[in-house]
C-alpha positions in Angstrom: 0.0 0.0 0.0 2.9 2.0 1.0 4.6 1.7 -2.4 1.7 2.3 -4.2 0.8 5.8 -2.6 4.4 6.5 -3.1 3.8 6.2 -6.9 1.0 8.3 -7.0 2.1 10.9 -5.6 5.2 10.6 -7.5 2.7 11.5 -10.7 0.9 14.1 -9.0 3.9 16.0 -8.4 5.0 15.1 -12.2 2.1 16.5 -13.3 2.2 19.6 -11.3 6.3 20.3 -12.3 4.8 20.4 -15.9 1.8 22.7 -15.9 4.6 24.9 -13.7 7.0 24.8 -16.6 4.2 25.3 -19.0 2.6 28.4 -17.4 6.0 30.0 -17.0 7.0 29.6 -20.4 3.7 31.2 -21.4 4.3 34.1 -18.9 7.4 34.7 -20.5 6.1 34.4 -23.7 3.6 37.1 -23.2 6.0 39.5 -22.0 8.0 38.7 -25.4 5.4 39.8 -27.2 4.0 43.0 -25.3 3.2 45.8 -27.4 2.5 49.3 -27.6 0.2 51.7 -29.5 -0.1 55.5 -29.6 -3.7 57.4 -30.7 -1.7 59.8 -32.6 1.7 59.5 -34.6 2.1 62.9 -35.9 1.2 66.5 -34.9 2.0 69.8 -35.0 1.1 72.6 -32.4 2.7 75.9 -31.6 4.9 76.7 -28.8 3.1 76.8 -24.9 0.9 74.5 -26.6 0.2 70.8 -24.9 -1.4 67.7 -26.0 -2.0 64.3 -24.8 -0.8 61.2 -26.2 -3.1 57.8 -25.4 -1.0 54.6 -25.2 -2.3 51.1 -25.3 0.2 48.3 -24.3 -1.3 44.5 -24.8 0.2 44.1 -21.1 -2.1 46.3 -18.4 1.0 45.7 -16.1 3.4 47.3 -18.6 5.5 50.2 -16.7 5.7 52.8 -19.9 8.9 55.2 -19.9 8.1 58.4 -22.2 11.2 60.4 -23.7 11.8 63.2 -26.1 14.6 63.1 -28.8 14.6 67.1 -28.2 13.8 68.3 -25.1 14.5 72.1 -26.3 11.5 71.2 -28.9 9.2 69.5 -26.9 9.3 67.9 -23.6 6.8 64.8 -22.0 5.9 63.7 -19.0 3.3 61.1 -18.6 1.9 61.0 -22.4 1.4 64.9 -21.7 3.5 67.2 -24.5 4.5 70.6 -24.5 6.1 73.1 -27.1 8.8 74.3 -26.0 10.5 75.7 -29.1 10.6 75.7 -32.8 11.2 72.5 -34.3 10.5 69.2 -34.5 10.7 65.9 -32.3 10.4 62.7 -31.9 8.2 61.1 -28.3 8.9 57.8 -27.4 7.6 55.6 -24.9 9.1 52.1 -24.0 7.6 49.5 -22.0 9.5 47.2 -19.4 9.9 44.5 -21.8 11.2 47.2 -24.5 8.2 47.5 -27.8 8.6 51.3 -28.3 5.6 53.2 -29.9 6.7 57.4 -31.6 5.0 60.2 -32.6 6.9 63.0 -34.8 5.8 66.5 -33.3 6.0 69.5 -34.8 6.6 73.0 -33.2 5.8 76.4 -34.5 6.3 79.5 -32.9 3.0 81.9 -31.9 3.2 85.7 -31.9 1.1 87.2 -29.5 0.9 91.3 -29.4 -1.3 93.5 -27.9 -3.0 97.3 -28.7 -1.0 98.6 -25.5 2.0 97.5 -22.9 1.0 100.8 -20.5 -1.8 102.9 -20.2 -3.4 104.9 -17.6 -6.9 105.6 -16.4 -8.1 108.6 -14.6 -11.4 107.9 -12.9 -11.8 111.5 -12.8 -12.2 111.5 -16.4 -13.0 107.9 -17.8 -13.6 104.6 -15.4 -12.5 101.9 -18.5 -10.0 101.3 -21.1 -10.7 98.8 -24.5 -7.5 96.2 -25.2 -6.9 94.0 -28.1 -4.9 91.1 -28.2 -4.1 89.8 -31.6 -2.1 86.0 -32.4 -0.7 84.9 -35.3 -2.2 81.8 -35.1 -5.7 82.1 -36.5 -8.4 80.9 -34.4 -6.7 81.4 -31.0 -9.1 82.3 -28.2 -7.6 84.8 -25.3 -8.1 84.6 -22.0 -8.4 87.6 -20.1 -6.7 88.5 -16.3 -6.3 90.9 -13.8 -3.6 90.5 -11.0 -5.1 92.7 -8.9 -9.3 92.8 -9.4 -9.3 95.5 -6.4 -7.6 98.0 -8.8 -8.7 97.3 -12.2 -11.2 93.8 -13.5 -11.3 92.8 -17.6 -13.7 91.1 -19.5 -12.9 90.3 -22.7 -10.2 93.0 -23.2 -12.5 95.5 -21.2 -11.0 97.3 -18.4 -12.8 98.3 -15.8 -10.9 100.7 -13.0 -12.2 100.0 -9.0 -9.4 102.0 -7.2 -6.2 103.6 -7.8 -2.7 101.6 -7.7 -1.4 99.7 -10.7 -2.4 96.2 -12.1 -0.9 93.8 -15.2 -3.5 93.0 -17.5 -3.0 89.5 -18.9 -4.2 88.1 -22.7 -3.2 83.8 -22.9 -3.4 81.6 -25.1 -2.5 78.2 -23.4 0.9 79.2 -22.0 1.6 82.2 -24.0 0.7 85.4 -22.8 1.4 89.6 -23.5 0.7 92.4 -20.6 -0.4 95.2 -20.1 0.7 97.5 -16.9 -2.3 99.7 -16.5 -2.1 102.7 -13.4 -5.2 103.8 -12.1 -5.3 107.2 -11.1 -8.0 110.1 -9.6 -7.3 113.5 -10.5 -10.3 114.7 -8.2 -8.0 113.5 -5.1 -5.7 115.6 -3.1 -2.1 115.3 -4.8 -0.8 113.6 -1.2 -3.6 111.0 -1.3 -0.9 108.8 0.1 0.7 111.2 2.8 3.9 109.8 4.5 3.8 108.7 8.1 7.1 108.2 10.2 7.3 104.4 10.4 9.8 101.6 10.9 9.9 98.1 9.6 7.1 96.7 11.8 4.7 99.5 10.8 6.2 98.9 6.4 5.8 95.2 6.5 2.1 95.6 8.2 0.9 97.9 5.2 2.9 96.6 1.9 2.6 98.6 -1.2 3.0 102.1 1.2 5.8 104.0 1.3 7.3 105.5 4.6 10.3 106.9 5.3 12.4 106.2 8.5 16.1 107.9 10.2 18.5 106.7 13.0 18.7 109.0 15.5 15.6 111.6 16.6 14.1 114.5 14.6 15.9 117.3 15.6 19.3 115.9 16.3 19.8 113.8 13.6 17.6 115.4 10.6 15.1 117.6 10.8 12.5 118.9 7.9 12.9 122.2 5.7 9.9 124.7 6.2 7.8 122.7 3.5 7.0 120.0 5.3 7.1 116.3 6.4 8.2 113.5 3.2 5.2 113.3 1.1 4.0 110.7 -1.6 2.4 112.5 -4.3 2.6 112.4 -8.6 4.1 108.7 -8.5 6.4 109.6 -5.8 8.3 110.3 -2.5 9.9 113.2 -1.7 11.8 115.6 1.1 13.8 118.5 1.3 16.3 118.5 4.8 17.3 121.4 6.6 19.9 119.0 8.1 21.4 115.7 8.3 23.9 115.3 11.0 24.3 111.6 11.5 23.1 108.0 10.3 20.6 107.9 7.2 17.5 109.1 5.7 15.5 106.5 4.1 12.5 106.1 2.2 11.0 102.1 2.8 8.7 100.3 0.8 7.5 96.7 0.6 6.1 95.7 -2.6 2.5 94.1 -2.2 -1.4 95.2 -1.3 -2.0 98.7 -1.7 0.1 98.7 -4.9 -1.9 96.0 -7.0 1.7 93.9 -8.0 0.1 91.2 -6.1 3.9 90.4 -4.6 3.7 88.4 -1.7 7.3 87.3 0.9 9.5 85.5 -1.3 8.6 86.9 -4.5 10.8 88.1 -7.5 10.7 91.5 -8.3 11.7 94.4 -11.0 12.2 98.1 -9.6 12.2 101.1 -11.6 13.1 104.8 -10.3 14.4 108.2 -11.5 16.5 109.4 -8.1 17.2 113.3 -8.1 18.8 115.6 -5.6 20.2 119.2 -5.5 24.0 118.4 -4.8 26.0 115.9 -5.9 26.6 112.4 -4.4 25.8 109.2 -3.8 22.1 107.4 -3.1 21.8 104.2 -1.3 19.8 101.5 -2.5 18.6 98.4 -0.9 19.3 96.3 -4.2 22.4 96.4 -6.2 24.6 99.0 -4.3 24.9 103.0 -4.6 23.4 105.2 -7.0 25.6 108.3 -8.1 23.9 111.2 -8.9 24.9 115.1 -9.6 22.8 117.9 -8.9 19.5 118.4 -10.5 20.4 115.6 -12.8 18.0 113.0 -12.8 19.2 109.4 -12.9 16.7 106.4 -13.9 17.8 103.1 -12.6 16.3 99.2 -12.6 17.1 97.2 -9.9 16.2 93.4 -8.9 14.9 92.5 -5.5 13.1 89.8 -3.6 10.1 90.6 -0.9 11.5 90.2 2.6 9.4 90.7 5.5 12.3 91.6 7.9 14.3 93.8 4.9 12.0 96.4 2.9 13.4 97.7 -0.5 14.9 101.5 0.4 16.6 104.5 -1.2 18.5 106.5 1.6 20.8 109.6 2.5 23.9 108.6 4.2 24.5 112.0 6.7 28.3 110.8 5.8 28.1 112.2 1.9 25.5 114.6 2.9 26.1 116.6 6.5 28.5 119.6 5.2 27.1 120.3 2.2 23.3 121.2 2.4 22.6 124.0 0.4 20.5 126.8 2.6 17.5 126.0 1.0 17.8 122.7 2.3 18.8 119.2 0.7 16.2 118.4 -1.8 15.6 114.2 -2.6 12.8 112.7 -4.7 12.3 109.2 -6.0 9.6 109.1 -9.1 8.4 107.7 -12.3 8.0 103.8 -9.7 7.5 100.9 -11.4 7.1 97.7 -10.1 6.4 94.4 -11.9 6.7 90.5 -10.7 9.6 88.8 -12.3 9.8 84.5 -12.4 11.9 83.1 -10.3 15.3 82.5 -11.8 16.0 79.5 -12.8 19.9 79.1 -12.4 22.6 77.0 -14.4 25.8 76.4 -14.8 26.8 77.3 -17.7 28.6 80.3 -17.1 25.8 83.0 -16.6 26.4 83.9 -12.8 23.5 85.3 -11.4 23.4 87.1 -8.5 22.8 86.1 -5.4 22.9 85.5 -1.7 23.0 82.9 0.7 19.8 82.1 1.0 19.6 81.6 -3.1 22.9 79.8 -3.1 22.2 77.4 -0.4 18.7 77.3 -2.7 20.6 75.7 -5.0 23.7 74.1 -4.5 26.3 73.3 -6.8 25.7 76.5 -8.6 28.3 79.4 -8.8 26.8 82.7 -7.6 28.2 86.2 -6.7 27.5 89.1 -4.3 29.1 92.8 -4.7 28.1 96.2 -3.1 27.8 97.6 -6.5 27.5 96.0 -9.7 28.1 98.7 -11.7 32.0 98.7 -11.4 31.9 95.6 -13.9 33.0 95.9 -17.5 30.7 92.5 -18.3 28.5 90.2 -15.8 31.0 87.7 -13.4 31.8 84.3 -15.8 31.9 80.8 -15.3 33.5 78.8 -17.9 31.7 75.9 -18.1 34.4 74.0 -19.9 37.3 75.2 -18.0 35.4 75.5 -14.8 37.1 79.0 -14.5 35.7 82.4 -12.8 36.2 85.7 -13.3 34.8 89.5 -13.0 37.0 92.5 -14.7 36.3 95.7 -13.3 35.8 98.7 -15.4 38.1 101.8 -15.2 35.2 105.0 -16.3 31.5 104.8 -15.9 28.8 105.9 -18.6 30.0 108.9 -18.0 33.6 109.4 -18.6 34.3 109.6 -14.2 37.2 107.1 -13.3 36.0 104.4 -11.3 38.9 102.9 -8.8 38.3 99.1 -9.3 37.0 97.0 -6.7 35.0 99.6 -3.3 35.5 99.0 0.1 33.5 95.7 0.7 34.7 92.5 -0.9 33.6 90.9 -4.2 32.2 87.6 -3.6 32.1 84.1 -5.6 30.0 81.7 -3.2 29.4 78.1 -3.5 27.7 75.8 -1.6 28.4 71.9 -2.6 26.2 69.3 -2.7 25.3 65.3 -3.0 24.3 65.3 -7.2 27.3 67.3 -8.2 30.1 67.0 -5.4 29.4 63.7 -3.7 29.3 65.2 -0.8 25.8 64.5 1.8 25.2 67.3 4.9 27.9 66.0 7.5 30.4 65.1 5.1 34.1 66.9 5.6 35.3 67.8 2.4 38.6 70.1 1.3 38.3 72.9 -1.6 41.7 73.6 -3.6 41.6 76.7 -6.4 44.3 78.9 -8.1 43.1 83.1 -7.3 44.6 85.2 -10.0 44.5 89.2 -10.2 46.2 91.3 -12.4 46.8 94.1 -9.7 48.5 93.5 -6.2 45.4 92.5 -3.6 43.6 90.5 -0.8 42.3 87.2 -1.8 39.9 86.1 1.1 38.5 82.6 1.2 36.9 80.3 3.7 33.6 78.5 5.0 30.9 80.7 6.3 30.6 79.7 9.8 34.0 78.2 9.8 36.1 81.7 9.5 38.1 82.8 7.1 41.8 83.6 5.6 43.2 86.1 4.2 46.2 86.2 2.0 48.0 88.9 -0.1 48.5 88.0 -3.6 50.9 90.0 -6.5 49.6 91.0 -10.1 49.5 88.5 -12.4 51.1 85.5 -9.8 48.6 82.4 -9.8 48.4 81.1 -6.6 47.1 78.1 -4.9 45.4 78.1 -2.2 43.8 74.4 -0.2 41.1 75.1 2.6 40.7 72.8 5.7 38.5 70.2 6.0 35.3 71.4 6.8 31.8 70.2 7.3 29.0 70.3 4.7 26.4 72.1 6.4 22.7 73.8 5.6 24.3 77.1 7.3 27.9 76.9 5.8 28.6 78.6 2.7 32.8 78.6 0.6 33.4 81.8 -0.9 36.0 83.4 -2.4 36.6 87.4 -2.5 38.8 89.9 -3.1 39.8 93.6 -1.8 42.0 96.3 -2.8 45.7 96.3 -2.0 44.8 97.6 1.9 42.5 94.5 2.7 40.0 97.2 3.1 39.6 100.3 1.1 42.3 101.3 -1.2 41.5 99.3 -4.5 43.2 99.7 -7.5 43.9 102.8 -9.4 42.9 101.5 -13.0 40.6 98.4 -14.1 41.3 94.9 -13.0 40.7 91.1 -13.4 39.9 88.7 -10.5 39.7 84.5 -11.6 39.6 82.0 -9.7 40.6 78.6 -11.9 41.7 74.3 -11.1 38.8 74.5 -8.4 38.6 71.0 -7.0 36.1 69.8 -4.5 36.8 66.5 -2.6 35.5 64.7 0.1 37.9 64.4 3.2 38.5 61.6 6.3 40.3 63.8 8.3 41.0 63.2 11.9 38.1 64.5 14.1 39.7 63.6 17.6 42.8 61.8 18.8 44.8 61.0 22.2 48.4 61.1 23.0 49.5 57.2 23.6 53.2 58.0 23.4 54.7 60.8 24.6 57.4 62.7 21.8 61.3 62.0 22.5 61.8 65.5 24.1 59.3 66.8 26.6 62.2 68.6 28.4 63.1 72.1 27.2 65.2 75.5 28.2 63.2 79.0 27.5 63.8 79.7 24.2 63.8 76.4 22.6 60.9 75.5 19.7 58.8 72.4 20.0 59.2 69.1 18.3 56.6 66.8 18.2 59.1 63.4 16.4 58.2 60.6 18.2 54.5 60.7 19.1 52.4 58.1 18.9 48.7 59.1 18.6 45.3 57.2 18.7 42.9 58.7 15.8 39.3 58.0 14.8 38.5 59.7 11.4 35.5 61.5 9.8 34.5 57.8 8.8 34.5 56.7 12.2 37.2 54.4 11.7 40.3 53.9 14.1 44.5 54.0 13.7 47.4 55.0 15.1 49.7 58.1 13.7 53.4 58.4 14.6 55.0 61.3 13.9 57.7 61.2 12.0 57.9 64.7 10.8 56.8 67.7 12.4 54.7 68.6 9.5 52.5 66.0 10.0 50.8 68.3 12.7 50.2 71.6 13.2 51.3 73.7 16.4 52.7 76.7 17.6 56.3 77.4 16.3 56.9 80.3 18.8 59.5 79.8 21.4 58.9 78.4 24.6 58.7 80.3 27.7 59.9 79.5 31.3 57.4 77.5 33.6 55.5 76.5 30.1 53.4 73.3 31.1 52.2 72.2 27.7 51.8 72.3 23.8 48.7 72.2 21.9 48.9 70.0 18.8 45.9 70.2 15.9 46.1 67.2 13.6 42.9 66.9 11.0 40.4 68.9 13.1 41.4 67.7 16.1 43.3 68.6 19.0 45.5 67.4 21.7 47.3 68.5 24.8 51.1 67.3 25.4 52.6 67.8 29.1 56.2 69.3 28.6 58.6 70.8 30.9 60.2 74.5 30.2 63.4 75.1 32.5 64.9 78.8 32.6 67.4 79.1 30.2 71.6 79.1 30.8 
């Protein structure tokens, strides 16, 4: 009986092996013969234009990847297309088991225009203003926008004015669009409808889109007002005229937002436009992009970038330092006008050599990208460069302005390349201890000051047109932590160089480090005896280590420049040494007799 059940079951598990090989060989089968089809195979749309390509695979488990041959053309994502520029492309998508379906897409650029990119409306006069948007594409439909609806609605290119303040006026098609600022204004108000009221930051960031202006010191002792009156804001601007000015600054302050229809909120891009004028010659402050010069009675029109900060409004100021011995009787006269504000994208930065500028707070943003900060942007000949290729940076200074005037290179505060390093582009994870060697270059004698924010810094004098290189300590990747590079004039501080100048910074290499990170003395070093005056050696000493890895070793040191320490002679009753090796540090116990 025994035997016999033995057989059987012998064929029942025959049976089953088969029907197992049989079913996998038609699993595998099928997913040999997947396939893939798209709805469409060809098509042409315009530029901002999408569309959405259907795909049917014989396998409802297929995972689909979708690619474009020309991503400058057209890009996909998930079946979805869009036109990115003129051209054409091929979209592919590839299942798991690899049948491919394409479709060929064609891109042609759209023109969009429109009847006006400013205009005006007095309610006093007229309450509504008739656009037109035209396209070249025939039978494009526009949508119609108002950023802010509290100054200005449309309807079908029809605008309608509710208050004063400024709104864009948008016309779309798909992803396309053309603007339209439009002011609205009321003549039958009071010229300072938007009077001035002493105010600091608190009182700026609670009412955006107002302007106020703001002075160290009290009224009285530090400035104080010419018979005409307190700062008003009247005929699209600010002004004052100061019977004096004897210390710290005058400022007008203004955060973009609300009352001023740009719809800017914290965070946001924005564009600045301004025609600064005063009755002596000087320089203006400005929040964005350094010092405006200006002579007297000479108005100067400038455009400036910022970003909306609730702790740091946008301002224009007086420094009492330019200003304090040289107001005319009649009083020092300062106006901002012509204000324009619109909402910029945020930028979208590469590295391919155009440097934007930025701070920390862009840089750490996004890391692995080259930025740089000045004072004043308007000592450079061309925009700061990063060779892509070469991997090289530089800036050259001008030696005249617009104007003819000399400019003396590089100002008092340092010119800044700033870095911060990261995982896809370095290697290099928050914690990780990495080292950053670079050649500095200048063609006139100055400073070159480098280091990790947070970390400190060096500084080091370097000789025209002498390459040097330069290796920073291991540091610590950090959020907070930021390399840069600067330079100053030939002082360190303020004297910069009489005629224009280069500044490049080349054979930057970025690698991540194992240095020690803390250590004990095991062995003592062959001399811990010493007379006043003698130098300290360290040959001998045998130190326990754990590095940045968290492994473990021994270090003997065999030459002195195997660790750092203090080369100064010792002094009498001196009880010990402190030795740095990696980032750590250790105390050695030596003995300092009085010298013969």
């Amino acid at each position: 009986m025994t035997k016999k059940f033995t057989k059987g079951l012998a064929k029942v598990m025959s049976v089953l092996v088969c029907l197992t090989v049989m079913l996998t060989a038609c699993v595998t089968l099928a997913a040999c013969g997947d396939t893939i089809e798209f709805d469409v195979t060809s098509k042409t749309i315009y530029v901002s234009d999408t569309f959405r390509i259907t795909a049917t695979t014989s396998n409802e488990e297929a995972l689909v990847e979708w690619t474009s041959s020309n991503t400058k053309v057209a890009s996909v994502r998930r079946g979805v297309v869009t036109g990115e520029g003129e051209g054409t492309a091929t979209i592919t998508a590839t299942t798991d088991s690899g049948a491919t379906a394409t479709c060929e897409v064609t891109v042609l650029n759209r023109t969009l225009t429109i009847s006006q990119q400013e205009a005006t409306i007095d309610m006093a006069e007229n309450n509504t203003l008739q656009l037109t948007a035209t396209s070249s594409v025939e039978g494009d439909k526009f949508t119609w926008a108002s950023t802010d609806p509290a100054v200005a609605t449309v309807d079908g290119g029809l605008v309608t004015a509710v208050d004063i303040g400024t709104t864009t006026i948008t016309a779309s098609v798909g992803n396309s669009s053309v603007y339209c600022l439009v002011t609205v204004t009321n003549s039958d108000l009071p010229a300072d409808y938007r009077r001035l009221e002493k105010g600091q930051n608190a009182a700026v960031n609670g009412d955006p889109g107002v302007w106020y202006y703001w002075a160290d010191g009290n009224e009285g002792s530090a400035y104080s007002f010419a018979p005409d009156g307190v700062p008003t804001y009247q005929d699209g601007g600010v002004q004052v005229t100061l019977a004096s000015l004897t210390s710290g600054y005058f400022r007008f302050r203004y955060q973009p937002g609300g009352a001023d229809g740009t719809g800017l909120e914290d965070g946001d891009n924005y564009e600045i436009t301004l025609t600064v004028e005063t009755n002596v010659d000087g320089n203006i402050g400005c929040k964005a992009g350094g010092n405006i010069s200006v002579k007297a009675n000479e108005p100067v029109t400038v455009t400036r970038t910022a970003q909306v900060s609730a702790k740091e409004p946008f301002y224009i100021s007086l420094n009492s330092a330019n200003y304090s011995d040289q107001i005319p009787a009649e009083g020092l006269f300062f106006r901002v006008s012509n204000i324009s504000i619109k909402k910029t994208e945020a930028p979208i930065y590469t590295d391919d050599g155009d440097l934007s500028l930025g701070n920390m707070k862009t840089v750490r943003e996004n890391p692995g990208i080259w930025f740089y900060n000045s004072a004043d942007s308007a000592v450079f000949t061309v925009k700061p460069n990063r060779d892509a290729a070469t991997g090289t940076l530089s800036v050259t200074t001008a030696s005249q302005d617009d104007e003819g005037n000399p400019i003396n290179g590089w100002g008092k505060d340092a010119f800044y390349f700033r870095y911060q390093p990261n995982e896809e582009k370095d290697g290099l994870a928050l914690g990780d201890m990495f080292t950053i060697t670079f050649t500095a270059q200048t063609d006139f004698d100055a400073y070159i000051r480098y280091g990790y924010e947070g970390e400190g810094s060096n500084s080091v004098a370097i000789t025209a047109n002498t390459p040097q290189t330069i290796t920073l300590s291991a540091v610590t990747l950090s959020e907070e932590g930021l390399f840069f590079v600067s330079v100053r004039g030939e002082s360190g501080n303020s004297t910069p160089p009489e005629t224009a100048g280069t500044f490049t910074v080349s054979d930057i290499s970025i690698e991540k480090a194992n240095p020690v990170v803390s250590a004990t003395v095991e062995t003592a070093p062959a001399k811990v005896a010493y007379v006043a005056g003698e130098t300290f050696d360290p040959t001998g000493m045998v130190l326990n280590v754990t590095y940045a890895d968290t492994t473990t070793g021994t270090v003997t040191v065999t030459d002195a420049s195997q660790v750092t320490f203090s080369t100064d002679p010792l002094t009498e009753g001196q009880t010990s040494v402190e030795v740095t090796i990696g980032v750590a540090k250790v105390t050695v116990e030596i003995t300092v007799a009085a010298a013969q």
